[in-house]
DSSP file (Angstrom, degrees, kcal/mol; ACC not computed):
  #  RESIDUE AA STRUCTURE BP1 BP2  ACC     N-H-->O    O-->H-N    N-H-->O    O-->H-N    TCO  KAPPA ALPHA  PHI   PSI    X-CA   Y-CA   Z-CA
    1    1 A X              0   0    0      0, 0.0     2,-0.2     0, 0.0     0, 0.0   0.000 360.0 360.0 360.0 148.1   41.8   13.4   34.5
    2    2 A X        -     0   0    0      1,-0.1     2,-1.1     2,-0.0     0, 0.0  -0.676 360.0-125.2-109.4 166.7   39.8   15.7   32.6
    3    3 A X        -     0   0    0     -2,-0.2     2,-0.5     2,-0.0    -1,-0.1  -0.521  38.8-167.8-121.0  86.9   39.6   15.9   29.1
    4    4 A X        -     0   0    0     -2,-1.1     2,-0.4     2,-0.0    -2,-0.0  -0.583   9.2-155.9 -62.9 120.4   40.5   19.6   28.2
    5    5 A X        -     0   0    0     -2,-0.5     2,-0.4     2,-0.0    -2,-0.0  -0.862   3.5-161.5 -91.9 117.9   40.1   21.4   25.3
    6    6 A X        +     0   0    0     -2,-0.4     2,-0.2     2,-0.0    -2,-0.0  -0.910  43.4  63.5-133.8 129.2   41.9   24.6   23.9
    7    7 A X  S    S-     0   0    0     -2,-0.4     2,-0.4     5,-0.0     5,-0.1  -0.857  87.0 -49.7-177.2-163.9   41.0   26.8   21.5
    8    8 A X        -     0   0    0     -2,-0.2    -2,-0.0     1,-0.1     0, 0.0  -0.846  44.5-155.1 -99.9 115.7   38.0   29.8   20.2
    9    9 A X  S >  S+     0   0    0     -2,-0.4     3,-1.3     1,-0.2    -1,-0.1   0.856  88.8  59.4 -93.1 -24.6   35.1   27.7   20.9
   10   10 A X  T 3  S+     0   0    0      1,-0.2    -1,-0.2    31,-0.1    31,-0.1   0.611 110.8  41.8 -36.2 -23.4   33.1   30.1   17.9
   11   11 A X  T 3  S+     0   0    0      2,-0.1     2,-0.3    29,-0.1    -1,-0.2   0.168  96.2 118.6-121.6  27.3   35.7   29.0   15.3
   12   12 A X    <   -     0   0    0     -3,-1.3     3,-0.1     1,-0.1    -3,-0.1  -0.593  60.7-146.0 -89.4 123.0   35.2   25.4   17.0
   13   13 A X     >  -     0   0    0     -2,-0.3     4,-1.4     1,-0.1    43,-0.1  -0.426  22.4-111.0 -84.4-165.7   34.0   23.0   14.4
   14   14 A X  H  > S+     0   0    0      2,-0.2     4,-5.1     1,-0.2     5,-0.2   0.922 117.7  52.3 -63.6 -55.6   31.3   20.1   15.9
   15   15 A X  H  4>S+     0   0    0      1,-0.2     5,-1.6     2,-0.2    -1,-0.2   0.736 105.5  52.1 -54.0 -34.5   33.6   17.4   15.4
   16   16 A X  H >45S+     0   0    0      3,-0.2     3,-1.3     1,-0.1    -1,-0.2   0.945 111.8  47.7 -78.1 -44.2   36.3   19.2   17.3
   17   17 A X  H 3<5S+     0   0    0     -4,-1.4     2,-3.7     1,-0.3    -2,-0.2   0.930 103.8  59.5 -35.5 -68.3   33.9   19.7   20.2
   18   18 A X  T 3<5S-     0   0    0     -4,-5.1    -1,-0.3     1,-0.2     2,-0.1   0.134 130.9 -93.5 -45.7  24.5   32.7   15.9   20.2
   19   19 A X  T < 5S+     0   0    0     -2,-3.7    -3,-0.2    -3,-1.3    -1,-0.2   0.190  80.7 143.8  92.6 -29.1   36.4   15.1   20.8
   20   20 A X      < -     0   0    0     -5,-1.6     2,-0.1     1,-0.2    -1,-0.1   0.423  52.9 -97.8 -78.3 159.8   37.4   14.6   17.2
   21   21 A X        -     0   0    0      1,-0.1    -1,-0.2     0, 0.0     5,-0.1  -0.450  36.2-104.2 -72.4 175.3   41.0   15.7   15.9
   22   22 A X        +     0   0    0     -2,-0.1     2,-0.3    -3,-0.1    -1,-0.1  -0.251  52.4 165.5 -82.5-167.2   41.5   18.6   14.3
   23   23 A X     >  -     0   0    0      1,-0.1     4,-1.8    -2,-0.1     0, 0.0  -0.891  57.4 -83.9 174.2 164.6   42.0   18.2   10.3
   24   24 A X  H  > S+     0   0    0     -2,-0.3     4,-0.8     2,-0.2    -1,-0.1   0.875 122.5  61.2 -49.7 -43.5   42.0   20.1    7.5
   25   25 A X  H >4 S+     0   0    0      1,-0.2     3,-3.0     2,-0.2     4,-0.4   0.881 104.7  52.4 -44.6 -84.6   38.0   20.0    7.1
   26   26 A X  H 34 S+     0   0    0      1,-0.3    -1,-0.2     2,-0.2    -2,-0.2   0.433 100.2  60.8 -45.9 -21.8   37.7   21.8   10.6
   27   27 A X  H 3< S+     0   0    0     -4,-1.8    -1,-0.3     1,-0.2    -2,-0.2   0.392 101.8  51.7 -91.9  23.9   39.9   24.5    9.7
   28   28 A X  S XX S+     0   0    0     -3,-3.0     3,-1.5    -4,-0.8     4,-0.7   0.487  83.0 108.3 -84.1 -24.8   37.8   25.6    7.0
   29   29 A X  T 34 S+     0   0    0     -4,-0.4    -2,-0.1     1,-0.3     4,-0.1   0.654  91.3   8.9 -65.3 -23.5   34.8   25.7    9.0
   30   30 A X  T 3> S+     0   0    0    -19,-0.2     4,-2.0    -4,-0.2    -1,-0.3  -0.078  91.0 116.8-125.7  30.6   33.9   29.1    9.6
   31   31 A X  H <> S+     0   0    0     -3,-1.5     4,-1.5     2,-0.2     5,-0.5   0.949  82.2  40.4 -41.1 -86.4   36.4   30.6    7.1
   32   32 A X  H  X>S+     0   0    0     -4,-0.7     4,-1.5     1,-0.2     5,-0.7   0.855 107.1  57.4 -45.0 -31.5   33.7   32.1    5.0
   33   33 A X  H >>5S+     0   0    0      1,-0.2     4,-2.1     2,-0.2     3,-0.8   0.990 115.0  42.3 -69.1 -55.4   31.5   33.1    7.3
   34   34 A X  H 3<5S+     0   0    0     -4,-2.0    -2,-0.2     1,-0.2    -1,-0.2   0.573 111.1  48.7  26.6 -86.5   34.2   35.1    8.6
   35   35 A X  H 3<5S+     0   0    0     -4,-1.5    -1,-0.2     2,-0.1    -2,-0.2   0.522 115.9  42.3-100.8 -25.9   35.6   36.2    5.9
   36   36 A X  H <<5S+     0   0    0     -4,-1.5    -2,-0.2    -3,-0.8    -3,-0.1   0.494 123.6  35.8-101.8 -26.5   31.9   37.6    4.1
   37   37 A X  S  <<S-     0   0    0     -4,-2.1    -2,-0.1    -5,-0.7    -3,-0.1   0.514  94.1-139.9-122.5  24.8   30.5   39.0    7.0
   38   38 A X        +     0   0    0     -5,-0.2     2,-0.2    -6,-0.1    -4,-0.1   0.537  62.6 118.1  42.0  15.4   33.5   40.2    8.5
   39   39 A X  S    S-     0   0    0     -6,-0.4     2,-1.2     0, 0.0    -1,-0.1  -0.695  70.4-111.4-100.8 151.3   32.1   38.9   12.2
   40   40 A X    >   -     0   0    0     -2,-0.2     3,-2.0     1,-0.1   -29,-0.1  -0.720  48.1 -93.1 -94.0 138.2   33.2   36.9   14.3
   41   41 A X  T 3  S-     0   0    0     -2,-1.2   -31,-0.1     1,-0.2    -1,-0.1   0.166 105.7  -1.6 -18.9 117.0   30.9   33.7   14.6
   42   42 A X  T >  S+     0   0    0     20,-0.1     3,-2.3     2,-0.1    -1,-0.2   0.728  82.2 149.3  61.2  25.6   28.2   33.8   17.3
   43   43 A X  T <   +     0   0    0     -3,-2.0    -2,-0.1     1,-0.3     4,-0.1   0.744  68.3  57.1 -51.8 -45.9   29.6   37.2   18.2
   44   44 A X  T 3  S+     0   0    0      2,-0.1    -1,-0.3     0, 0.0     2,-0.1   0.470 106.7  60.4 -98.6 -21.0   25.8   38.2   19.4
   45   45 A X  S <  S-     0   0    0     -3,-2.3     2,-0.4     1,-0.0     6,-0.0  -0.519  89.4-107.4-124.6 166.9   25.8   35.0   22.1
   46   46 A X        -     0   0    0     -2,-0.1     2,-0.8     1,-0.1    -2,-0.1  -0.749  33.6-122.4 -96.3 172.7   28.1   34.1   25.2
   47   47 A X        +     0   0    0     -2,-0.4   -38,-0.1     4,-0.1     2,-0.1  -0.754  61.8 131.2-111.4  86.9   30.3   31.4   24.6
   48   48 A X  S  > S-     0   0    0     -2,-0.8     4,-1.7   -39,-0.1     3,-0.3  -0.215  70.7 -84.1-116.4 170.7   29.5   29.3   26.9
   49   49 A X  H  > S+     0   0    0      1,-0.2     4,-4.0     2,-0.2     5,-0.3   0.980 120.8  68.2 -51.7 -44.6   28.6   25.2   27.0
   50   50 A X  H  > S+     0   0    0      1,-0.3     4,-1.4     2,-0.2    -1,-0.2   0.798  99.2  48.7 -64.9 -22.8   25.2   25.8   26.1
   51   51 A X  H  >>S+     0   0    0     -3,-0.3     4,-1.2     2,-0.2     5,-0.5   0.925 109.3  57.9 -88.9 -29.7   26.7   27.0   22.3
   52   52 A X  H  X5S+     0   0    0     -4,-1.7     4,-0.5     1,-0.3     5,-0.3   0.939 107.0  45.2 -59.1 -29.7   28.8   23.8   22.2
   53   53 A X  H  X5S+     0   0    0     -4,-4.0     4,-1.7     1,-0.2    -1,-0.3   0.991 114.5  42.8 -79.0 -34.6   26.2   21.9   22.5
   54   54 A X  H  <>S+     0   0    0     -4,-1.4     5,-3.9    -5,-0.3    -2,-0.2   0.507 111.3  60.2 -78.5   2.6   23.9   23.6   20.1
   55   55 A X  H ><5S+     0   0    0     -4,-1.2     3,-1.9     3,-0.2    -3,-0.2   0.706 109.7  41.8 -62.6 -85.3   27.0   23.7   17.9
   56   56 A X  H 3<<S+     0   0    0     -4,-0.5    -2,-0.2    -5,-0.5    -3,-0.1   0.950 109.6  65.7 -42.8 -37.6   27.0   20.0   18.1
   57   57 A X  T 3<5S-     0   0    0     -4,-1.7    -1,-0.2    -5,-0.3    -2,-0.2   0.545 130.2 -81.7 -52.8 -33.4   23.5   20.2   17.7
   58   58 A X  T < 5S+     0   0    0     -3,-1.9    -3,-0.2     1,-0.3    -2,-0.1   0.177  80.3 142.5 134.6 -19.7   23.1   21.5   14.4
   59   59 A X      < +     0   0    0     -5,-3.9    -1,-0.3    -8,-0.1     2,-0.2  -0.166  21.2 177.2 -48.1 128.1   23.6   25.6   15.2
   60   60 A X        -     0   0    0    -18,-0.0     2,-0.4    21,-0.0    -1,-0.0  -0.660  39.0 -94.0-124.0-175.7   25.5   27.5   12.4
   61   61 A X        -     0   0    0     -2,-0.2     2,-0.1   -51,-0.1   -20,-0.1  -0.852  45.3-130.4-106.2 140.5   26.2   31.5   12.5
   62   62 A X        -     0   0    0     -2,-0.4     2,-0.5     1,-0.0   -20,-0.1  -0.405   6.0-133.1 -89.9 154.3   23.4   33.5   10.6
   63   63 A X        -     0   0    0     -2,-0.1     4,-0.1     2,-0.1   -26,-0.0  -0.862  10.8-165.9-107.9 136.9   24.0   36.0    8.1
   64   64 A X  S    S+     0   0    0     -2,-0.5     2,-0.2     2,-0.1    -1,-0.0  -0.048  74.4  85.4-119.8  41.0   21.9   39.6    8.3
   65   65 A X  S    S-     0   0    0      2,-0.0     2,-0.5     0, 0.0    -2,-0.1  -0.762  85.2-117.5-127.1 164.7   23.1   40.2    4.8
   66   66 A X        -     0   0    0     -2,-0.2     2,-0.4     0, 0.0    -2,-0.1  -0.878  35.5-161.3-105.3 138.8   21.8   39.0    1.3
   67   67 A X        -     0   0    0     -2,-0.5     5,-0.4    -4,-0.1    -4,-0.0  -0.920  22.1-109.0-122.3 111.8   24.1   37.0   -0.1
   68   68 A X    >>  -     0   0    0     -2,-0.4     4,-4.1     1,-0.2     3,-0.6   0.126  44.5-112.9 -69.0 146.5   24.6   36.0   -4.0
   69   69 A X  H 3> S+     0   0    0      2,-0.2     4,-2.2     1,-0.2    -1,-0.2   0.748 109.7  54.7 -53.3 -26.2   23.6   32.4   -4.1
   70   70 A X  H 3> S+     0   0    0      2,-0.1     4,-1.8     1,-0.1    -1,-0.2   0.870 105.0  51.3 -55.0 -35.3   27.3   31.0   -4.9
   71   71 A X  H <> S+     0   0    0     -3,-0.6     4,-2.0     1,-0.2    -2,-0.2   0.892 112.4  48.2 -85.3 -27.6   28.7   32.6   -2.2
   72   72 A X  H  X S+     0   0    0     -4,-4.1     4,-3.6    -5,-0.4    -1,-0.2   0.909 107.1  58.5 -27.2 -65.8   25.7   30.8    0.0
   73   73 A X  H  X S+     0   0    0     -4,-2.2     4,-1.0     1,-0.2     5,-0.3   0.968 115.8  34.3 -35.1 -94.2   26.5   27.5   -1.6
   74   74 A X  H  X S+     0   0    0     -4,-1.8     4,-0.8     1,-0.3    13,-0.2   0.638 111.5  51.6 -31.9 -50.2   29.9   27.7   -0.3
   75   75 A X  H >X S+     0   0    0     -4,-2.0     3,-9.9     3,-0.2     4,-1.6   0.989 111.4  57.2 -38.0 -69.3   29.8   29.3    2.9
   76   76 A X  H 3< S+     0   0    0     -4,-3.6    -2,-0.2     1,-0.3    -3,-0.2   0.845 114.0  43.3 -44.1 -50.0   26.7   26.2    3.6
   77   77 A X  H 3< S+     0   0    0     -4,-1.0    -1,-0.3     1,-0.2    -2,-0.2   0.590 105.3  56.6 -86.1  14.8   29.5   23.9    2.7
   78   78 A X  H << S+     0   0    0     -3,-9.9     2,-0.5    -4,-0.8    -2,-0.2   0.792 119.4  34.8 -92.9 -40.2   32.4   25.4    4.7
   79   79 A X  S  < S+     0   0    0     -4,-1.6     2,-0.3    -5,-0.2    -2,-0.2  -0.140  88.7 140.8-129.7  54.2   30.4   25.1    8.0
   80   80 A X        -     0   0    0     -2,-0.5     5,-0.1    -3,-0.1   -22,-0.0  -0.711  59.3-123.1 -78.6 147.4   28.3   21.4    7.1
   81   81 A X  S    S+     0   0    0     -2,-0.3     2,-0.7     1,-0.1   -66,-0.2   0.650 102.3  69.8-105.8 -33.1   28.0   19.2    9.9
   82   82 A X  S >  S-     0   0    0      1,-0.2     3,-1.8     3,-0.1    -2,-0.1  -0.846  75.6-152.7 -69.0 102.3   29.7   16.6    8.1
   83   83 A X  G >  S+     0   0    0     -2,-0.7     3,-3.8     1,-0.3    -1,-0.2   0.969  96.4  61.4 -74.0 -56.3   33.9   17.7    7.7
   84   84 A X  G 3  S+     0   0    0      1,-0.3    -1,-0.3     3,-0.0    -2,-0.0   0.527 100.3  52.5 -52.2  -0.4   34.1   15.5    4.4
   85   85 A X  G <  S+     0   0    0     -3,-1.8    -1,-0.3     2,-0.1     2,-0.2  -0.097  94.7  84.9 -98.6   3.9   31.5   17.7    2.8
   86   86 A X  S <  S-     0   0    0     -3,-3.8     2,-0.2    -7,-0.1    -8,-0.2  -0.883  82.6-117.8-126.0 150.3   33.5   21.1    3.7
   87   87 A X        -     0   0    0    -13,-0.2     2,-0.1    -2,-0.2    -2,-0.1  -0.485  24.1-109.5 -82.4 167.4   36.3   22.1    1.0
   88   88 A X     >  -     0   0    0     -2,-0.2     4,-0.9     1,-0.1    -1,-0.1  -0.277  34.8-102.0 -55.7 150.3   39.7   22.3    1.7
   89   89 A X  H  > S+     0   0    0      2,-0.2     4,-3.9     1,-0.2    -1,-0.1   0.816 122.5  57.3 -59.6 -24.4   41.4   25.5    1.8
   90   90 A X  H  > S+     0   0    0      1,-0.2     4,-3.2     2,-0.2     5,-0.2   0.987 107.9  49.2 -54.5 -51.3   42.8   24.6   -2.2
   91   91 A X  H  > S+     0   0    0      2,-0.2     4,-1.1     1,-0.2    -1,-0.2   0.633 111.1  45.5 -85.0 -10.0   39.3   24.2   -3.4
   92   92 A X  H  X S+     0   0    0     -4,-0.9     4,-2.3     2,-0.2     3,-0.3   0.936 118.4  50.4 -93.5 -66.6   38.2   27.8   -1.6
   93   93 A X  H >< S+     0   0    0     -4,-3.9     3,-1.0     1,-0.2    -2,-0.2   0.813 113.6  40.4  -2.3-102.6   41.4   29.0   -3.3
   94   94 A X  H 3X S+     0   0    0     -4,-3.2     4,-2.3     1,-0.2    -1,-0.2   0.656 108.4  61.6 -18.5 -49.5   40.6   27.6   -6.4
   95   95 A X  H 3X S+     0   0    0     -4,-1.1     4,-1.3    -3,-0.3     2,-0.4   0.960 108.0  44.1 -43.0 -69.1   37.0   28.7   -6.0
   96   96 A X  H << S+     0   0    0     -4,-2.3     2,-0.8    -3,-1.0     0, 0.0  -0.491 107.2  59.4 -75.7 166.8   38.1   32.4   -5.9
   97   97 A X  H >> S+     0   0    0     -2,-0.4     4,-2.0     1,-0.1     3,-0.6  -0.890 103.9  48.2  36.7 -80.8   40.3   32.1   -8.6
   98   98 A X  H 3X S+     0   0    0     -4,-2.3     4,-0.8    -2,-0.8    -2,-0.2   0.649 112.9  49.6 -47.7 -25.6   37.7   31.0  -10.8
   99   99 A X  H 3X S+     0   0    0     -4,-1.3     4,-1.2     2,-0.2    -1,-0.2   0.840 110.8  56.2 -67.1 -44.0   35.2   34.1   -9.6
  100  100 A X  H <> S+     0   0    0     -3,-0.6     4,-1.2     1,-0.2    -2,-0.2   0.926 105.7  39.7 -52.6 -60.9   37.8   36.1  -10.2
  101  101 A X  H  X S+     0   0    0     -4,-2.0     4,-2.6     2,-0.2     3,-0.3   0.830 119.5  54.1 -76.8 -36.0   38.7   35.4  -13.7
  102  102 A X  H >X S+     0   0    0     -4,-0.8     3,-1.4    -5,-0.3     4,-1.2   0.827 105.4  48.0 -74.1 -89.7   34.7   35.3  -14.4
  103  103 A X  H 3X S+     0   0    0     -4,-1.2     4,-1.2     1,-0.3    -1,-0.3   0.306 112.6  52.3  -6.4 -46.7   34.0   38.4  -13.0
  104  104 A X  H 3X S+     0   0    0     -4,-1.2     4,-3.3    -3,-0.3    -1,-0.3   0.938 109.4  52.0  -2.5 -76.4   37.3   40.1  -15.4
  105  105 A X  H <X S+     0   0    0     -4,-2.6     4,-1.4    -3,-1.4    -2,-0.2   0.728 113.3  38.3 -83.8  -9.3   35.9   38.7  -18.2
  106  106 A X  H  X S+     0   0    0     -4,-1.2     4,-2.2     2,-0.2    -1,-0.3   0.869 116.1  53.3 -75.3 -34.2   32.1   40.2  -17.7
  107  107 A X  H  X S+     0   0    0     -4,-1.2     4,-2.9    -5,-0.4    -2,-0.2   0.954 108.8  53.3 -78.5 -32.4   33.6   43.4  -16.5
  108  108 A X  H  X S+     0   0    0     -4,-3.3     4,-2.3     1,-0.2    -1,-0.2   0.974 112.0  46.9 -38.8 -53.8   35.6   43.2  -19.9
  109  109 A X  H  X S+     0   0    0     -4,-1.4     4,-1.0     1,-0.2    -1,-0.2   0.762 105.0  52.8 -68.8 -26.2   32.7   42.8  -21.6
  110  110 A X  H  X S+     0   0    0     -4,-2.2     4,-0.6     2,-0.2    -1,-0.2   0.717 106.0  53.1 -96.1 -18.0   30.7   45.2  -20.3
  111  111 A X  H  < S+     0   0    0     -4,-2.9    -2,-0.2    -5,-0.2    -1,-0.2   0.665  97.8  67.5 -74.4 -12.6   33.1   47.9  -20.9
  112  112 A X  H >X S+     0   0    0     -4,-2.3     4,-1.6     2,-0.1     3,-0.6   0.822 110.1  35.9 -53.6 -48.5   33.3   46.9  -24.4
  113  113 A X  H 3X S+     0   0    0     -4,-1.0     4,-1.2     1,-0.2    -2,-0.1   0.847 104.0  61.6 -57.4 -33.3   29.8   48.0  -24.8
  114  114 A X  H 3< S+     0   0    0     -4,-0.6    -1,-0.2     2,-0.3     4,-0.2   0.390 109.4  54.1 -87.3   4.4   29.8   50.8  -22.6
  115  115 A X  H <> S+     0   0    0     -3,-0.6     4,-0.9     2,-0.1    -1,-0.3   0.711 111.1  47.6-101.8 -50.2   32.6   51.8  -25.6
  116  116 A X  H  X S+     0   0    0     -4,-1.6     4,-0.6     1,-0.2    -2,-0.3   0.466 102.5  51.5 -99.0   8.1   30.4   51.2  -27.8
  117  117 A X  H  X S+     0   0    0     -4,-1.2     4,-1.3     2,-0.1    -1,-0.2   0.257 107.4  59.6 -84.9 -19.0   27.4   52.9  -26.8
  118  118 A X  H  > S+     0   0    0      2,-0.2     4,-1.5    -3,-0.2    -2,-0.2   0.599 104.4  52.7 -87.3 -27.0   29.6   56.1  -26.4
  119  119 A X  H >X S+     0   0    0     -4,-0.9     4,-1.3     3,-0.2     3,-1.1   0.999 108.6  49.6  -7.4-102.3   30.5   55.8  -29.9
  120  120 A X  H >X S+     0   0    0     -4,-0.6     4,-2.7     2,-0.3     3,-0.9   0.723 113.4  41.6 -19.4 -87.6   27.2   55.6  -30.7
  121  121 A X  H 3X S+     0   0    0     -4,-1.3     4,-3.9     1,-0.3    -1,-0.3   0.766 112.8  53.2 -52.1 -48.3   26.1   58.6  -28.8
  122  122 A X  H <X S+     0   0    0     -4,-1.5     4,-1.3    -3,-1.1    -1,-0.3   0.918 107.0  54.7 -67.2 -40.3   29.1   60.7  -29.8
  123  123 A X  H XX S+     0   0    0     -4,-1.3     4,-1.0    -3,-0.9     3,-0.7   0.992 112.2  46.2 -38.9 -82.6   28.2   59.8  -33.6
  124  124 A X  H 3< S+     0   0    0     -4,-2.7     4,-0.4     1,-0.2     3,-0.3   0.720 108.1  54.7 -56.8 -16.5   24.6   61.2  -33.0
  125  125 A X  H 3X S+     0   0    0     -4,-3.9     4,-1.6    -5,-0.2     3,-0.3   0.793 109.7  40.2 -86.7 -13.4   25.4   64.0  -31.4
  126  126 A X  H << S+     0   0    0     -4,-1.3    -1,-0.2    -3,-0.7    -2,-0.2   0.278 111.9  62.2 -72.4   4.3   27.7   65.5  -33.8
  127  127 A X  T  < S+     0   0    0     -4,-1.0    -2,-0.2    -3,-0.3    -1,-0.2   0.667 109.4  46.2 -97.0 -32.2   25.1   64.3  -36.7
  128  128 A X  T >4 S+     0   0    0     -4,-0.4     3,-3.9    -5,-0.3    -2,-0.3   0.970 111.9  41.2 -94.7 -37.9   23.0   66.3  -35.1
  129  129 A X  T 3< S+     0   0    0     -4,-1.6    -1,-0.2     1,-0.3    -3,-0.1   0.344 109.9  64.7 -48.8  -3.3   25.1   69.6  -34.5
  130  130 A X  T 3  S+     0   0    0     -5,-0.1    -1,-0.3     1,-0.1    -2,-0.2   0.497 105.2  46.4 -83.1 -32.1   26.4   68.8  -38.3
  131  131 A X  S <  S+     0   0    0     -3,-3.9     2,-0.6    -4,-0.1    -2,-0.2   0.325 100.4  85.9-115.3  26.7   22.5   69.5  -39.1
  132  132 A X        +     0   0    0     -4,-0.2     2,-0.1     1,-0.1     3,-0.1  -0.864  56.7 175.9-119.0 133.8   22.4   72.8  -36.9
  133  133 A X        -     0   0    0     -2,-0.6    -1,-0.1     1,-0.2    -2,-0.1  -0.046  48.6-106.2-112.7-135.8   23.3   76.1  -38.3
  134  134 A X  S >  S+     0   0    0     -2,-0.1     3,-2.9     3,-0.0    -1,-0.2   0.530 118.0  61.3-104.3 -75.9   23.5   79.8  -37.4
  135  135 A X  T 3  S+     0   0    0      1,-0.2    -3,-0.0    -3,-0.1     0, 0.0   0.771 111.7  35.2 -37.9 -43.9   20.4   80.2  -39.9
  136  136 A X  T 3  S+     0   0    0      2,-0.0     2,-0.6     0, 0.0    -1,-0.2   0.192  80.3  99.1-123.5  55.4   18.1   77.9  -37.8
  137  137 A X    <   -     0   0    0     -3,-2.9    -3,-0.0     2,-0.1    -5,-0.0  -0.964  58.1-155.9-110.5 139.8   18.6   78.2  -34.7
  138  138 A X  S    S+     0   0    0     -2,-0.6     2,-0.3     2,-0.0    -1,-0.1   0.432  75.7  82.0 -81.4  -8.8   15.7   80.8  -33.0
  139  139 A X        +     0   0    0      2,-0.0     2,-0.3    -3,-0.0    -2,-0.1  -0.690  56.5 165.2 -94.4 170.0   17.7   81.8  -30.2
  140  140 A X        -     0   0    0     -2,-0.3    -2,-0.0     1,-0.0    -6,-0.0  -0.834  40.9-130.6-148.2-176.6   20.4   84.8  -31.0
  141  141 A X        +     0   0    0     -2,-0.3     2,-0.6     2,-0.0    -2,-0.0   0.029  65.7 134.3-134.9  19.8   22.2   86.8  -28.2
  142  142 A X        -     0   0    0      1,-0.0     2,-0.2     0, 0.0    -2,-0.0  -0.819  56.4-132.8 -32.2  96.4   21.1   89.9  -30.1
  143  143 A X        -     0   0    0     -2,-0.6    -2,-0.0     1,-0.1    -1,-0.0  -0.455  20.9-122.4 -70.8 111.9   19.6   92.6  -27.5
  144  144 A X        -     0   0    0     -2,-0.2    -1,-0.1     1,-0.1     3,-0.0   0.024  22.2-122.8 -47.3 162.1   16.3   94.0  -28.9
  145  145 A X  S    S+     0   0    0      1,-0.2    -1,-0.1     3,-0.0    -2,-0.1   0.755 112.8  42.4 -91.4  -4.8   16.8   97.8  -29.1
  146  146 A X  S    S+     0   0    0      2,-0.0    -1,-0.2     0, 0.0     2,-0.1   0.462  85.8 116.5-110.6  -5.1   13.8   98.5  -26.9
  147  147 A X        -     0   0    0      1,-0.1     2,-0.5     2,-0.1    -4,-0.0  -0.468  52.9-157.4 -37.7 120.2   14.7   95.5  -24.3
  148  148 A X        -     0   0    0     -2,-0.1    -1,-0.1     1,-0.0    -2,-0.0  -0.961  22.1-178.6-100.8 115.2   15.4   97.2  -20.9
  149  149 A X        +     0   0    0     -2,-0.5     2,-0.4     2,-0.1    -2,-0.1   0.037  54.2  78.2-100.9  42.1   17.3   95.9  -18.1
  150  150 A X  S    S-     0   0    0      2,-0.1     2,-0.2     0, 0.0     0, 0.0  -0.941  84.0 -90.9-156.5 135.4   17.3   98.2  -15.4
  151  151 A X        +     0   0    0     -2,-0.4     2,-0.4     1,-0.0    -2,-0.1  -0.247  54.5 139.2 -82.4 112.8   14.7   98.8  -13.0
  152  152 A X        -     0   0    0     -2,-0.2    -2,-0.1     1,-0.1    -1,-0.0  -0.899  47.5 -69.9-141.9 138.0   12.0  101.4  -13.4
  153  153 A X        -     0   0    0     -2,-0.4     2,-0.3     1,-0.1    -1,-0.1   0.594  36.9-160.1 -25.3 144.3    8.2  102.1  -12.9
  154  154 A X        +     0   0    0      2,-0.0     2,-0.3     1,-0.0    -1,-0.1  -0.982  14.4 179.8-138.9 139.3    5.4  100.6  -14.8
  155  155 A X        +     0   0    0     -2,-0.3     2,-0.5     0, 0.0    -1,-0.0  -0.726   8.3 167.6-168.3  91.5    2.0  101.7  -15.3
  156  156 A X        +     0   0    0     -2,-0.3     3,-0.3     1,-0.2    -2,-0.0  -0.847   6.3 179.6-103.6  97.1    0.0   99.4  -17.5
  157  157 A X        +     0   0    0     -2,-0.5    -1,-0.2     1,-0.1     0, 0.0   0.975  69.6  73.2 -45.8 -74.5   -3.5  100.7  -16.8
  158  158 A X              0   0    0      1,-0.3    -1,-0.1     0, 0.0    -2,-0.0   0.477 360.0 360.0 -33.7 -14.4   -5.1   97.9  -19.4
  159  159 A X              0   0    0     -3,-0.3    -1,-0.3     0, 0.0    -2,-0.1   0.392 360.0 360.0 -59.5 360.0   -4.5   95.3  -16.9
């Protein structure tokens, strides 16, 4: 009898290949990749034996993005070759939860400045339109009486 397997052999962890059950580890494994690069795993390759074996082998799906070094971390330990080294879907949860709230409280903070740097600005510019008058400013919109705006021949010899 033969020993068949069914399933997406891209969203396949190692372990399930090798025979393994499934388990909570193995459906984490290429969550993140997923889910940050919005591909599907080995999308570029056929899916064939030859990636289960290099799946089994050590092959993970590459990124052609820069990626902040947390979100690395994590990805590298959703699709580790060992399952008891990938988190649970709680801890990924949790994970994002915690980004979340950091990321709030910087963007708090940095509109608190940006608040107060607009202050600021609006204070100096009315300190300086506070030190501007009529009297010294050089421009007017008074038209000299010999100014001429309308087009007519000119014949400047001295040139």
């Amino acid at each position: 009898m033969e020993n068949n397997m069914y399933g997406v052999l891209s969203y396949s962890a190692p372990e399930i290949l090798g025979g393994q059950n499934c388990n909570k580890a193995s459906d984490t494994y290429t969550i993140m990749y997923t889910v940050i690069s919005e591909l599907s795993p080995y999308h570029d390759i056929a899916h064939d034996e030859r990636l289960a074996i290099k799946i089994c082998e050590g092959l993970r799906p590459r990124f052609n993005i820069k990626l902040p070094k947390l979100i690395l971390h994590l990805i590298k330990r959703c699709i580790d070759a060992n399952p008891s080294n990938r988190p649970e879907i709680k801890e990924i949860t949790r994970i994002f939860h915690e980004w979340s709230l950091e990321l709030k409280t910087y963007l708090k903070s940095v509109e608190k400045k940006m608040e107060l740097i607009k202050i600021e600005l609006i204070e100096q510019i009315e300190k300086v339109n506070n030190n501007l008058s009529p009297d010294n400013s050089s421009l007017t919109n008074k038209i000299h009486p010999e100014a001429i705006y309308s087009s007519r021949p000119f014949n400047f010899i001295s040139l």
